[in-house]
Every structure is written in C-alpha cells, then in structure tokens.
Backbone as a printed PyTorch tensor [residue, N CA C, xyz], in Angstrom:
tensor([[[  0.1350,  87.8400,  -4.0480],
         [ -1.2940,  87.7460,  -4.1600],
         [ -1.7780,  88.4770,  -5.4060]],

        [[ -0.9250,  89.9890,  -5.3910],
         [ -1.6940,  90.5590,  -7.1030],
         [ -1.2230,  89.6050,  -8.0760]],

        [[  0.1990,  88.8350,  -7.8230],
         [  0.3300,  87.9170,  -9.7120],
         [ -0.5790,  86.8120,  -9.5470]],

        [[ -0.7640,  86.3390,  -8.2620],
         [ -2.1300,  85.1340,  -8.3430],
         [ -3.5500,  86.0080,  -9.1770]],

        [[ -3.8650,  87.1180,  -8.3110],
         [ -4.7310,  87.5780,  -9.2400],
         [ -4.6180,  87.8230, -10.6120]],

        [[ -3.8430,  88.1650, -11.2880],
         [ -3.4880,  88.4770, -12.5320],
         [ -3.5710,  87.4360, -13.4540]],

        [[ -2.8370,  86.9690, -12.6840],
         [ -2.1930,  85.2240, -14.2020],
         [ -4.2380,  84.3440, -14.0270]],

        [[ -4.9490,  84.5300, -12.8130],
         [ -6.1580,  83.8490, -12.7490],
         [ -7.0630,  84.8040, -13.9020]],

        [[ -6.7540,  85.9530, -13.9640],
         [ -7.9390,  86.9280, -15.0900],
         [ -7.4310,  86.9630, -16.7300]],

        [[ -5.9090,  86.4320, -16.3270],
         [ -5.5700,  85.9320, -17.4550],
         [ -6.0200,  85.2620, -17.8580]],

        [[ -5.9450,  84.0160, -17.6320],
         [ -6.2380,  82.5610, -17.7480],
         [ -8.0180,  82.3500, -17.9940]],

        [[ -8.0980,  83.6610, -17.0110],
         [ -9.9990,  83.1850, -17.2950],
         [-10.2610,  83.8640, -18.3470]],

        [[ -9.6130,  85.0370, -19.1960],
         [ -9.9860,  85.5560, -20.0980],
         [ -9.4260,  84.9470, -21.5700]],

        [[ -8.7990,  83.6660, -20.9430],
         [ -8.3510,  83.0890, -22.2700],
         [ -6.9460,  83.7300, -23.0190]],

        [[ -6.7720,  84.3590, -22.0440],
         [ -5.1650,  85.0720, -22.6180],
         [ -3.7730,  83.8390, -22.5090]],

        [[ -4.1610,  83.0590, -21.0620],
         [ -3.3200,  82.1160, -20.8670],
         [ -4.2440,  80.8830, -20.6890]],

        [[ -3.1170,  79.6850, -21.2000],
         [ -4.0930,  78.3950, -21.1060],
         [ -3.5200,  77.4810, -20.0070]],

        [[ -4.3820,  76.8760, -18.9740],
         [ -3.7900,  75.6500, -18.5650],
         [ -2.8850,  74.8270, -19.1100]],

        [[ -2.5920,  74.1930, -19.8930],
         [ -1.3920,  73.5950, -20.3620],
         [ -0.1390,  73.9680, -20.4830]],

        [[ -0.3050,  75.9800, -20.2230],
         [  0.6570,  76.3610, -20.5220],
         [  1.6530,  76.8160, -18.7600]],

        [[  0.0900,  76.4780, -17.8300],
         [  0.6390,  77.3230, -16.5700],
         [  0.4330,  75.3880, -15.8650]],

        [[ -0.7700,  75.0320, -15.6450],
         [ -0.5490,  73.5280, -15.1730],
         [  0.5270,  72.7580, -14.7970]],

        [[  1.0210,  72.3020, -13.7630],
         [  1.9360,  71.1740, -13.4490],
         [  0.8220,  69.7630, -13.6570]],

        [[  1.8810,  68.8990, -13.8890],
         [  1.0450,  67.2060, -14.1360],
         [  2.4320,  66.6570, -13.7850]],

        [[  1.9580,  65.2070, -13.3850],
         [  2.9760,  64.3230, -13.3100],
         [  3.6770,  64.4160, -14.2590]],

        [[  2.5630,  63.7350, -15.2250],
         [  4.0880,  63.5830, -16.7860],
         [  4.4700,  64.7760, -17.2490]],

        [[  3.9890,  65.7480, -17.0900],
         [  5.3250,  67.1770, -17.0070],
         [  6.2870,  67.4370, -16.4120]],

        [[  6.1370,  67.0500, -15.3940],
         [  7.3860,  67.4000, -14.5520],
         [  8.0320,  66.0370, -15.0620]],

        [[  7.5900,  64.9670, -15.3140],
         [  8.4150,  64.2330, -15.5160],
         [  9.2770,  64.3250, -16.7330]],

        [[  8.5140,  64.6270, -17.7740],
         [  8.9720,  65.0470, -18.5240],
         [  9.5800,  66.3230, -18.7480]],

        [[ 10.3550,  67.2750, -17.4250],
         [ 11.0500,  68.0580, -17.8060],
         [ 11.0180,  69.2850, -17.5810]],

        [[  9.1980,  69.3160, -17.5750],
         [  8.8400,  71.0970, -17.2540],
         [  8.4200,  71.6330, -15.8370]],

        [[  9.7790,  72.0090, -15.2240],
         [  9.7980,  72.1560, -13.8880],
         [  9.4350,  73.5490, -13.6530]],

        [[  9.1060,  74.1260, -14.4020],
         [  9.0760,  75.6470, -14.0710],
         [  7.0240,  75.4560, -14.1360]],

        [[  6.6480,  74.6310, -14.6540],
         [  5.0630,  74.4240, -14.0530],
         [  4.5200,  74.3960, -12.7960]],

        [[  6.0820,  73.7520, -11.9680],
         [  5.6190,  73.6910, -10.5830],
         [  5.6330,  74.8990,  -9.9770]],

        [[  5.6400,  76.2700, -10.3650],
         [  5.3650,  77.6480,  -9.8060],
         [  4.4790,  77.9640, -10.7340]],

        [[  4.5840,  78.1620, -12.0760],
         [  2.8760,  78.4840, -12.7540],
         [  2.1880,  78.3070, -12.3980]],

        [[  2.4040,  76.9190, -11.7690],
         [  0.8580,  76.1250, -11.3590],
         [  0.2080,  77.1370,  -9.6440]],

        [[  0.9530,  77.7330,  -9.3460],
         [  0.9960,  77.9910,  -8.2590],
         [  0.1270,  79.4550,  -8.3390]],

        [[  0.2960,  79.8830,  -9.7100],
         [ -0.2730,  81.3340, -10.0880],
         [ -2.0490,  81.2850, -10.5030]],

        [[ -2.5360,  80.3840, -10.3220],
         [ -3.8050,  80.0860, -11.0370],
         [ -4.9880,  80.0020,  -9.8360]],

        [[ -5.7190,  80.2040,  -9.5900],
         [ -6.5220,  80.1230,  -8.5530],
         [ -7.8610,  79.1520,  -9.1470]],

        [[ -8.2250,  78.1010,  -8.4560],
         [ -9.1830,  76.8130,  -9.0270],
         [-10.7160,  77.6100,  -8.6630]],

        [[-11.4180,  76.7120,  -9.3190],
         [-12.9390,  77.3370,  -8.5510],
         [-13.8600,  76.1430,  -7.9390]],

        [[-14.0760,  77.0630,  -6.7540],
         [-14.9380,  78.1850,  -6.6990],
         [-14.2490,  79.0350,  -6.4500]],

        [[-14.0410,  80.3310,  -7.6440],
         [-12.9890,  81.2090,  -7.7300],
         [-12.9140,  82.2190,  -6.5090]],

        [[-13.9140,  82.6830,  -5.9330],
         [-14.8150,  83.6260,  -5.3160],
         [-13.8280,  83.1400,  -3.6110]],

        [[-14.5790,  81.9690,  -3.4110],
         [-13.9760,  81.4860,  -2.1490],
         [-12.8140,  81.0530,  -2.0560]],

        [[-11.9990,  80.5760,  -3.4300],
         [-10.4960,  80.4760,  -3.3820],
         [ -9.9690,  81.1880,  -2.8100]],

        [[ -9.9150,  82.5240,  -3.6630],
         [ -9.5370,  83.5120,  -3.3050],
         [ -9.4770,  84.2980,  -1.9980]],

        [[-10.9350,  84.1750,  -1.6930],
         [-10.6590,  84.6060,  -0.2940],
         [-10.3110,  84.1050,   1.0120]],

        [[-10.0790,  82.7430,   0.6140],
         [ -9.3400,  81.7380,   1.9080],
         [ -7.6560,  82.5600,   1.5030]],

        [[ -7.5790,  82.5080,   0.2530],
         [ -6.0640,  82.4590,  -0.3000],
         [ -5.4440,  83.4850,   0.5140]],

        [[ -6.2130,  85.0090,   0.0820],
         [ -5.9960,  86.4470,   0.8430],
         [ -5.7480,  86.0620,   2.0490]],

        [[ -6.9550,  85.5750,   2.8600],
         [ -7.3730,  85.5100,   4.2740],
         [ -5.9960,  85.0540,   5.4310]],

        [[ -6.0560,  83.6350,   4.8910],
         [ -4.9870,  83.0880,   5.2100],
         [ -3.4730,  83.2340,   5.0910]],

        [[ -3.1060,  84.4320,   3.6610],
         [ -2.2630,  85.1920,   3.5520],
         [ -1.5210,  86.1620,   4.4220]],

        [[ -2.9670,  87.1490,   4.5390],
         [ -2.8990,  88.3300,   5.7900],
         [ -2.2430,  87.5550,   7.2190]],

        [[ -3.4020,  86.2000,   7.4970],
         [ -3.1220,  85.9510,   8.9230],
         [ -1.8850,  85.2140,   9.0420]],

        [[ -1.0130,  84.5500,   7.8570],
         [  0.3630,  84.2010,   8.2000],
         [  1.1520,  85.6890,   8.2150]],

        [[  0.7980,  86.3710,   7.3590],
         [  1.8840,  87.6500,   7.2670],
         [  1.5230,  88.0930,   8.5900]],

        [[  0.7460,  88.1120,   9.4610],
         [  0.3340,  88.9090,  10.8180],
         [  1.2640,  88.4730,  11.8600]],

        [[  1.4130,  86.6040,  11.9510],
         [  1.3350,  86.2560,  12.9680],
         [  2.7560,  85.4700,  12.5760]],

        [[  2.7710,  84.9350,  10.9980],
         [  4.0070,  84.5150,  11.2850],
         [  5.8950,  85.2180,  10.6300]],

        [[  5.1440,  86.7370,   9.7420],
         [  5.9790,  87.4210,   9.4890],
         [  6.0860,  87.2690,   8.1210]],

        [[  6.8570,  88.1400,   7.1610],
         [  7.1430,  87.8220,   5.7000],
         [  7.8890,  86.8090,   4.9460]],

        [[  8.7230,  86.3290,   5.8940],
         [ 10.1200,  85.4850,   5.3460],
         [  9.1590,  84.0160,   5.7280]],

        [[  8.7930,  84.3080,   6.8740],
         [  7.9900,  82.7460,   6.6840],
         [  6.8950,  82.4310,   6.3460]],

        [[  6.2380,  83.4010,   5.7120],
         [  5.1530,  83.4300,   4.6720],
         [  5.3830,  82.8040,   3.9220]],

        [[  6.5940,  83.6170,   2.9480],
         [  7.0420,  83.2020,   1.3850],
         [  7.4860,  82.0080,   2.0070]],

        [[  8.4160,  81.4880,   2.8740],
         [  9.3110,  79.9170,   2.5580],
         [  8.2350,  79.0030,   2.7260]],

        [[  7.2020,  78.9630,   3.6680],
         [  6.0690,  78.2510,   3.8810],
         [  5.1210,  78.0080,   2.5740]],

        [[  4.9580,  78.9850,   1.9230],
         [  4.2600,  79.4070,   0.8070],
         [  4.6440,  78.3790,  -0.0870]],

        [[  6.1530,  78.7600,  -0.8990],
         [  6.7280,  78.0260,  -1.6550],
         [  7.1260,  76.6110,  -1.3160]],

        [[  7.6520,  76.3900,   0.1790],
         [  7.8780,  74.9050,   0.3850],
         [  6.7120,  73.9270,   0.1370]],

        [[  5.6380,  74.6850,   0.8710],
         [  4.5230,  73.8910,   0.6900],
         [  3.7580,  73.5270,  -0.6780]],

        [[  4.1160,  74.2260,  -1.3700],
         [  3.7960,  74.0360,  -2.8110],
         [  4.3820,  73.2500,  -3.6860]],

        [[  5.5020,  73.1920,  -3.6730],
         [  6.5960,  72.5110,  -4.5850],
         [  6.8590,  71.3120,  -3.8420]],

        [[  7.5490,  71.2460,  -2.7200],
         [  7.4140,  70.0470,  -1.7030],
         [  6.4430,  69.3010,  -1.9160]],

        [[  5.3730,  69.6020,  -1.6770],
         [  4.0070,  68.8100,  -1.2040],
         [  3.8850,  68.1510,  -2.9480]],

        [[  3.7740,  69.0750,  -3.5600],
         [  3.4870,  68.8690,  -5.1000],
         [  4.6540,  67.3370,  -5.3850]],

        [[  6.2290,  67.8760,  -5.5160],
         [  7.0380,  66.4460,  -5.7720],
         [  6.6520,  65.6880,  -4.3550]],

        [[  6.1320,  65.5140,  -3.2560],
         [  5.8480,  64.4950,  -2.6340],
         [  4.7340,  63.2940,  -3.2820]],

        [[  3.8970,  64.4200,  -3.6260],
         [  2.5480,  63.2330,  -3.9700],
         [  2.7140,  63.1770,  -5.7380]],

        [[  3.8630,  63.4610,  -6.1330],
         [  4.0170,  62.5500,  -7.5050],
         [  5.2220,  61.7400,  -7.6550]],

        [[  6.1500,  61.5630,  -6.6670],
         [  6.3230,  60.4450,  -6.1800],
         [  5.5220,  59.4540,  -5.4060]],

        [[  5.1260,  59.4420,  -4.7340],
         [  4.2160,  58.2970,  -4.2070],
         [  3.2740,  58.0810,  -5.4570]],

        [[  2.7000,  59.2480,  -5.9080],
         [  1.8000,  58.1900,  -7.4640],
         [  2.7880,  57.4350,  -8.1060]],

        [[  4.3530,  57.8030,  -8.6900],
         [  5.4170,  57.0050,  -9.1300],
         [  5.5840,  55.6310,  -8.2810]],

        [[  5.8410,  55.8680,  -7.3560],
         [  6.0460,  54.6070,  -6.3370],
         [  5.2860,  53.6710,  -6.6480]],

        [[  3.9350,  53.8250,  -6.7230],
         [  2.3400,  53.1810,  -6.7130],
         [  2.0740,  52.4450,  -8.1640]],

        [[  2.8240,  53.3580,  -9.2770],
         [  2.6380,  52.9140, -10.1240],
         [  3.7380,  52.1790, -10.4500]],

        [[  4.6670,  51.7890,  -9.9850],
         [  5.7090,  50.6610,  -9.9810],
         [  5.6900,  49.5680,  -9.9650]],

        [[  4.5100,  49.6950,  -8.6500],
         [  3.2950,  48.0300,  -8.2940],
         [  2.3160,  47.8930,  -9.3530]],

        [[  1.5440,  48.8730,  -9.3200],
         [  0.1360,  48.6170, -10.1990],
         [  0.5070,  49.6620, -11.7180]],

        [[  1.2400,  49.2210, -12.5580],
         [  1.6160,  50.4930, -13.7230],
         [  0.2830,  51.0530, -14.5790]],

        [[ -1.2130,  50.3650, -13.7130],
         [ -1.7500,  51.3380, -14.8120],
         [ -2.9020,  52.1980, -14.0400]],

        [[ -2.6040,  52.1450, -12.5410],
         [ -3.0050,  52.6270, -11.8080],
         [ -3.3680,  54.2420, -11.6930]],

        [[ -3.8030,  55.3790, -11.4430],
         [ -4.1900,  56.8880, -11.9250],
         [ -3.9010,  56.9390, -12.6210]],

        [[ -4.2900,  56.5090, -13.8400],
         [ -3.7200,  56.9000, -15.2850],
         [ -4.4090,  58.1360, -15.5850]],

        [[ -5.4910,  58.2500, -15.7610],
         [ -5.8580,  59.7370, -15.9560],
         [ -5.1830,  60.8340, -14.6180]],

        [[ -4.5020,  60.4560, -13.8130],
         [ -4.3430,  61.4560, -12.9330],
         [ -2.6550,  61.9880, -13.5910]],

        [[ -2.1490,  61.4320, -14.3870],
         [ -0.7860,  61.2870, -14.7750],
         [ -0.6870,  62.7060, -15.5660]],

        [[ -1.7830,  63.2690, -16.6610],
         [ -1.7180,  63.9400, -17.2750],
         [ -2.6100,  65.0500, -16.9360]],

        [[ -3.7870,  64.8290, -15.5600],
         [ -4.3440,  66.1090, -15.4290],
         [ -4.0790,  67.2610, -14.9520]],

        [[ -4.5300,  68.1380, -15.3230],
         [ -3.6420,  69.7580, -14.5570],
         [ -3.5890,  70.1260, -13.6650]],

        [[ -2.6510,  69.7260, -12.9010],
         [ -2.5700,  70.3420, -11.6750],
         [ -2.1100,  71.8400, -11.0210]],

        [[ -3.2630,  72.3880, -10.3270],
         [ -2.8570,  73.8700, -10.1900],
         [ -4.0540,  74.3000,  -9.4940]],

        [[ -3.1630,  75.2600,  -8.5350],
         [ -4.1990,  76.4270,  -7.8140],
         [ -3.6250,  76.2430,  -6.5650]],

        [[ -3.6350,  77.1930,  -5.7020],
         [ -3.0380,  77.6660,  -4.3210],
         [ -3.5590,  76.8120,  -3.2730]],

        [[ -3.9720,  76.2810,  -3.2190],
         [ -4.6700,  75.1710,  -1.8340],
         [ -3.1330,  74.4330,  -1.1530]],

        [[ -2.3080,  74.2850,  -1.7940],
         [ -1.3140,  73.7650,  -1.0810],
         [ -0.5230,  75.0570,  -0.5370]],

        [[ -0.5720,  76.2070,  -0.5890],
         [  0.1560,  77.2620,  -0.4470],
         [ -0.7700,  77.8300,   1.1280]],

        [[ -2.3410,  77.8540,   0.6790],
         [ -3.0330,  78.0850,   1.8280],
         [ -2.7300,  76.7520,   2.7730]],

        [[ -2.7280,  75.6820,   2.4690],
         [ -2.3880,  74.8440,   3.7760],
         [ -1.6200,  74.9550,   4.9740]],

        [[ -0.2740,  75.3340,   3.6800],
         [  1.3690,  75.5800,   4.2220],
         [  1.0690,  76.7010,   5.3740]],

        [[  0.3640,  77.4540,   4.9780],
         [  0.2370,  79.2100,   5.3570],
         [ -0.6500,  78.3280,   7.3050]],

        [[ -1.5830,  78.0640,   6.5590],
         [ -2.6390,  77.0740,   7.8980],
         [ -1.8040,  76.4750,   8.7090]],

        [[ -1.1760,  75.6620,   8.3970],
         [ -0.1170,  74.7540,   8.9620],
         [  1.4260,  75.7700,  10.2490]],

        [[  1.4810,  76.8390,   9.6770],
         [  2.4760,  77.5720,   9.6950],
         [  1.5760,  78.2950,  11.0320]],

        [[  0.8010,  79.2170,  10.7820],
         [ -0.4330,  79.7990,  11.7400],
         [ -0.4430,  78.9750,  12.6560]],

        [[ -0.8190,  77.6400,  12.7580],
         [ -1.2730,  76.9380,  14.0010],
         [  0.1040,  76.3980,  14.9040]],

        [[  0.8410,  76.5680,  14.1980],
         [  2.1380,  75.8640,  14.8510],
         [  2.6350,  77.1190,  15.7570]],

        [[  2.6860,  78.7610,  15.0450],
         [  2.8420,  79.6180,  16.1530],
         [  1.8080,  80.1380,  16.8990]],

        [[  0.6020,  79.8720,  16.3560],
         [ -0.3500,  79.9470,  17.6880],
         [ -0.2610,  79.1680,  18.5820]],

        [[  0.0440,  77.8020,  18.5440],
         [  0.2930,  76.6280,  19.3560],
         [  0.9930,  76.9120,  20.4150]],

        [[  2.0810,  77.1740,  19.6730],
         [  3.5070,  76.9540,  20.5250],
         [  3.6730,  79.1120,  21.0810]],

        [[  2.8760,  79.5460,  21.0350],
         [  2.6150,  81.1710,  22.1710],
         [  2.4120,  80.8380,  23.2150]],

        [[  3.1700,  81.5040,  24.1160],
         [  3.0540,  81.5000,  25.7290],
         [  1.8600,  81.6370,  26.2540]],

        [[  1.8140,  80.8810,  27.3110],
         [  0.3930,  80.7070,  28.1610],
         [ -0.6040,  79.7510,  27.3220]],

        [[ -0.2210,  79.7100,  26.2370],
         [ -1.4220,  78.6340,  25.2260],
         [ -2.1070,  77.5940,  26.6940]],

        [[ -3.2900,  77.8610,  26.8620],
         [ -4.2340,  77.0070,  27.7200],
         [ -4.5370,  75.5860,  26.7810]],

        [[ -5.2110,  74.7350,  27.4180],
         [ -5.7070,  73.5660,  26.3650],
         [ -6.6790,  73.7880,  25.5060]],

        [[ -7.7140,  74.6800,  26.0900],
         [ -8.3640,  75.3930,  25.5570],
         [ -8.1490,  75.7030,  24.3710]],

        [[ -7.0920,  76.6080,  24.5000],
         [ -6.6480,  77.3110,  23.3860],
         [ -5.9890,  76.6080,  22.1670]],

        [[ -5.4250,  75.7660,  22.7520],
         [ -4.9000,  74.5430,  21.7970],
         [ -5.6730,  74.1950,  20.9500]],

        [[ -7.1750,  73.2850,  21.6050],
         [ -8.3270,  72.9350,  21.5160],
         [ -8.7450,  73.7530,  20.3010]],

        [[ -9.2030,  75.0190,  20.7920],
         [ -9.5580,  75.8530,  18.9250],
         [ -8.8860,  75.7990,  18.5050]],

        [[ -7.6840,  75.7930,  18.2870],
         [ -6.6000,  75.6300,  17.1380],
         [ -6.6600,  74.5810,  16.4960]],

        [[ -6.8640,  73.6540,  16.8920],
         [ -7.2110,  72.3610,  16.2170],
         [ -8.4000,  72.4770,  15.8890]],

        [[ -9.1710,  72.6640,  16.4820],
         [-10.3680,  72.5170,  15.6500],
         [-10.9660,  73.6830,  14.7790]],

        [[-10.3180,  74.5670,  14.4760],
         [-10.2600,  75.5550,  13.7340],
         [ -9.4210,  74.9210,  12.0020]],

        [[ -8.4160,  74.1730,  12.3730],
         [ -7.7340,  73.8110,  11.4690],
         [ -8.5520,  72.4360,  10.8610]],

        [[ -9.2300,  71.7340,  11.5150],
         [-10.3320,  70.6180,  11.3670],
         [-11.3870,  71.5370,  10.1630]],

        [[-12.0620,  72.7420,  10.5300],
         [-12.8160,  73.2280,  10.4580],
         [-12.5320,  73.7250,   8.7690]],

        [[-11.4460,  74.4330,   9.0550],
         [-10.7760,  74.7550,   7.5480],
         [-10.5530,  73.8010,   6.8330]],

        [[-10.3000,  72.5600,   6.8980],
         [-10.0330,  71.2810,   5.9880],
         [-11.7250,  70.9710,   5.5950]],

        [[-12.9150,  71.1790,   6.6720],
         [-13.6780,  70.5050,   6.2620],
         [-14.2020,  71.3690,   5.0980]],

        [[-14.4330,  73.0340,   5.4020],
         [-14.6110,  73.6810,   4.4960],
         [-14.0270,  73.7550,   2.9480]],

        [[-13.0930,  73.2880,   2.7830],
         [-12.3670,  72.6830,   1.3600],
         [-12.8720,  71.7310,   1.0070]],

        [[-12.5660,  70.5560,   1.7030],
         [-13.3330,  69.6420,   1.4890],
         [-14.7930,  70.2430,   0.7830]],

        [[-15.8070,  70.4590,   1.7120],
         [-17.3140,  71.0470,   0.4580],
         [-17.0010,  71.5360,  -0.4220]],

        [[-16.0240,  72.3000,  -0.7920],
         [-16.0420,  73.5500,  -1.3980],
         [-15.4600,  72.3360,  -3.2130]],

        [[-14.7080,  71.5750,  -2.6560],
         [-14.6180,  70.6980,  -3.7770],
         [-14.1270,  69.4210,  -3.5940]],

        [[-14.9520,  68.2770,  -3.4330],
         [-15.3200,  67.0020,  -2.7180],
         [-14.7470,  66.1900,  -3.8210]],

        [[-14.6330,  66.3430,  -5.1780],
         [-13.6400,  65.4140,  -6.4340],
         [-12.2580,  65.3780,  -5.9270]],

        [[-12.0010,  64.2010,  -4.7070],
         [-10.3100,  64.1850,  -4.3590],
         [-10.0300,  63.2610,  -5.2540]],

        [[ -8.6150,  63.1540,  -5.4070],
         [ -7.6130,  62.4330,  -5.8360],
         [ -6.5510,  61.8720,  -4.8730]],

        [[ -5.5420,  61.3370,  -5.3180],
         [ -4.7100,  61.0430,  -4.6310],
         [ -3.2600,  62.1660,  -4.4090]],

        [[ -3.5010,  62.6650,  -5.6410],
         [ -2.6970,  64.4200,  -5.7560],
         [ -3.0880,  64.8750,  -4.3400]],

        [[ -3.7830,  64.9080,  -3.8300],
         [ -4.3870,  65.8820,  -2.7650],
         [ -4.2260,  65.1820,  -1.4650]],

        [[ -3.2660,  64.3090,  -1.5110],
         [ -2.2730,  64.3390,  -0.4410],
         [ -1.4990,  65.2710,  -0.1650]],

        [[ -1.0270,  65.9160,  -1.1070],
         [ -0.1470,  67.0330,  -1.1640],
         [ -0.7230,  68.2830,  -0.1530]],

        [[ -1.7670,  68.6980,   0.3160],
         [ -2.7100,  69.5200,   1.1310],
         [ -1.7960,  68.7440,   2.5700]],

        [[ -2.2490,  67.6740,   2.5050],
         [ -1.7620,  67.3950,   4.0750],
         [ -0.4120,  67.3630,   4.4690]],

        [[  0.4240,  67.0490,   3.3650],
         [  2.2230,  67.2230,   3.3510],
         [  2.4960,  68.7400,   3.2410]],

        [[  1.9180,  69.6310,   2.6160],
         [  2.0420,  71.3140,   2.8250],
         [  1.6800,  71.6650,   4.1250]],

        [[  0.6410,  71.2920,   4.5910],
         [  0.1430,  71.8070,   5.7550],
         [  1.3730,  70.8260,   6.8220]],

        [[  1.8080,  70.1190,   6.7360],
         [  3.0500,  69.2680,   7.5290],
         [  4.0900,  70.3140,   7.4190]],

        [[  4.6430,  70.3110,   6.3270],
         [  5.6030,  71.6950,   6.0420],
         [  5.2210,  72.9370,   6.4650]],

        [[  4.2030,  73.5540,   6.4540],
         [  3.9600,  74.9250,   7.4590],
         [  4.6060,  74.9140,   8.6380]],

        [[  4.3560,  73.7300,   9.4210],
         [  4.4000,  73.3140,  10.7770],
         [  5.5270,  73.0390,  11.0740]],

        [[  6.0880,  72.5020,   9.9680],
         [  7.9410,  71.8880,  10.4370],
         [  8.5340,  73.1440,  10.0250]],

        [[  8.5050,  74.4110,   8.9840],
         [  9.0280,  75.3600,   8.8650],
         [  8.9740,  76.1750,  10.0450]],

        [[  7.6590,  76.2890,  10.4100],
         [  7.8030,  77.2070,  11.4770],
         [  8.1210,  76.6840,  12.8340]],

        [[  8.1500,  75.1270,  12.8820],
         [  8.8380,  74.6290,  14.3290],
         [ 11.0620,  74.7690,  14.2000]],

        [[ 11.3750,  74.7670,  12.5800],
         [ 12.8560,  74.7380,  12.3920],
         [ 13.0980,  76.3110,  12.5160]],

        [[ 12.0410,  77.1090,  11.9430],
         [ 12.9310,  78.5000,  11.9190],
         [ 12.2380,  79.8200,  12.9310]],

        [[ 12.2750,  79.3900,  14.0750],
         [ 11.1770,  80.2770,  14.3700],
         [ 12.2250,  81.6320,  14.9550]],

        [[ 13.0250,  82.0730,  14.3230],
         [ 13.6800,  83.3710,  13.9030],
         [ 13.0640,  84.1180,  13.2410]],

        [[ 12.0130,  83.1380,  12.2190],
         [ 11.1640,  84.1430,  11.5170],
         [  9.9970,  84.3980,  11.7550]],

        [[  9.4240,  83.9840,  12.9090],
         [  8.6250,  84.2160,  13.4230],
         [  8.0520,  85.9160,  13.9500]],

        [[  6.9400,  86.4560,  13.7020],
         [  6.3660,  87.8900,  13.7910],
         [  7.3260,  88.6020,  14.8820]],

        [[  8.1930,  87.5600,  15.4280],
         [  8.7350,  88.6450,  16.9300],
         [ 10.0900,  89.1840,  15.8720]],

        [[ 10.7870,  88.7310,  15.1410],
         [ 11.9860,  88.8300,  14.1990],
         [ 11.6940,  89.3820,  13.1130]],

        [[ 10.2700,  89.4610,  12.4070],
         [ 10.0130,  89.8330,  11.4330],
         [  9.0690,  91.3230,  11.4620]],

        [[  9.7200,  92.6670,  11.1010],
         [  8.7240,  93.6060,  11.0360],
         [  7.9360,  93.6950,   9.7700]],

        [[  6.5290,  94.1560,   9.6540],
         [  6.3010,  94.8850,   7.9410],
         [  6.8080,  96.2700,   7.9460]],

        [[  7.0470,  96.2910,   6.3860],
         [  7.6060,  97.5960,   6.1860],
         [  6.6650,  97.9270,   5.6090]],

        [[  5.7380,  98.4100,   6.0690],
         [  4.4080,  99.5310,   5.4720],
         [  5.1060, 100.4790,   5.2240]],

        [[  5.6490, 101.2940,   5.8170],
         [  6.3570, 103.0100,   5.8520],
         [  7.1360, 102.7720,   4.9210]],

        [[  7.4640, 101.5030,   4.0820],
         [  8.6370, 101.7730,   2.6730],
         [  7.6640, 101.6690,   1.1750]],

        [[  6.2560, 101.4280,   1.8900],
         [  5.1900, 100.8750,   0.4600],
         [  5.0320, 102.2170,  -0.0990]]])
C-alpha cells in the first residue's frame, strides 16, 4: 500500500509518466510485461476514494483473509484478470480486426482489479464461516452488489478492459475457495516483528 502510494505522488508530481508505468494491450503485446505490475502501482481518480476503497479493502482482506492470501489474491487478480480481458479483446479482434482500436493502446492502470480480487476473496470467507444464516449470506451479496455499484459512479466510462474487475473478483473467490490454508485461521500478523 506505501509503494501504491508513492509511485501515485510520483506520477502525480510528474516524476513518473504513464507510458512508463501503464500496461496496454499492444504493450504487453509487444513485449513489456513488467507493465503488468507498474500498472498495478498507480492509483486512477477519483484519487481520494481510490485510495480509500484500496486501504479499506486491504485492511479487511488482511483481517479476515490473512497475508499470504492477500498478496496471491492481490496479484492473481491483477495480472490474471488483466491477460484475461486482453485476450478476449485479441479473440474479438480476430472477427472484427478493427474493433477497440483506441482501447489497444490506452493506459491501462490502477488497483480496481486488486480491490476486486481482495472483495471477491472477503466474501468467499465470509460466505463459507460457520453458522453463515441466509441472512447473512444475503448482506454479503449485497454488500458486494453495493461495492460494484459504488465504482461503477465513481467512474461510469467502461470499456471492455473492465471485464477484468469481474474475472479478479472470480479469482478472489476461487483463490480463497482452492487455498483456504491461508485463510485468517492459518495465517497470524506479525505486528510484534514491525
């Protein structure tokens, strides 16, 4: 969370440029795979509320679903989700080749697929906790409804990139349904080593 903050005050102070941290289709296609974690360091705006879903949702996976499945959730959902939905734009453009053409080269970046993963990850071990009533189910879903819609306002210019939100948030859910070793009961924080 501090290098997300960092590389974003970078970037806003003009020290670093999008082109240089950005993933795009035709980057990665062309080669520059190490964008697909830059891209991951940049926080989009509305900077204010990025951020604090980013934290928020941070804390409450590190709470509930532990450190190890923070980070794998974190990163799967990012990189995963990211080569998912630029294949399917590849796929798409196989049929129709001149189809998102401006989406081919725009910059893609900022943590929303990382908060999904994190969302996705949260609801799957709240879900699946003993005694879960329907009830309880019930807010969980609609808590996770609730959080999509709030993104949604927060920035309503979708694409087809932003499939990738719903394949991260898929990956939260399948990480934490394959490994739930790492789940908060397996995982302590080590505050007392900070």
């Amino acid at each position: 969370m501090v290098a997300v903050c960092a590389v974003t005050a970078a970037q806003r102070a003009h020290l670093l440029t999008l082109s240089e941290l950005a993933a795009s289709p035709h980057g990665v296609a062309e080669g520059r795979l190490w964008q697909l974690g830059t891209s991951a360091l940049v926080v989009q705006s509305p900077l204010a509320w990025s951020v604090l879903g980013f934290v928020t949702l941070g804390l409450l996976c590190l709470w509930r679903c532990g450190d190890r499945l923070l980070w794998l959730s974190g990163a799967t959902g990012h990189v995963a989700s990211t080569l998912l939905a630029y294949g399917l734009l590849a796929a798409i453009r196989l049929f129709e080749p001149h189809a998102f053409q401006r989406t081919l080269t725009a910059p893609d970046y900022g943590v929303s697929a990382i908060s999904a993963a994190w969302l996705g990850a949260v609801a799957c071990v709240l879900w699946r906790a003993r005694g879960r009533s329907r009830g309880g189910k019930a807010s969980i879903a609609g808590a996770c409804i609730a959080v999509a819609i709030f993104a949604w306002m927060l920035r309503r210019g979708l694409n087809i990139l932003d499939l990738e939100h719903l394949a991260a948030f898929g990956f939260g859910i399948s990480l934490a349904l394959l490994t739930p070793k790492l789940t908060r009961a397996k995982s302590r924080l080590r505050i007392a080593t900070v």
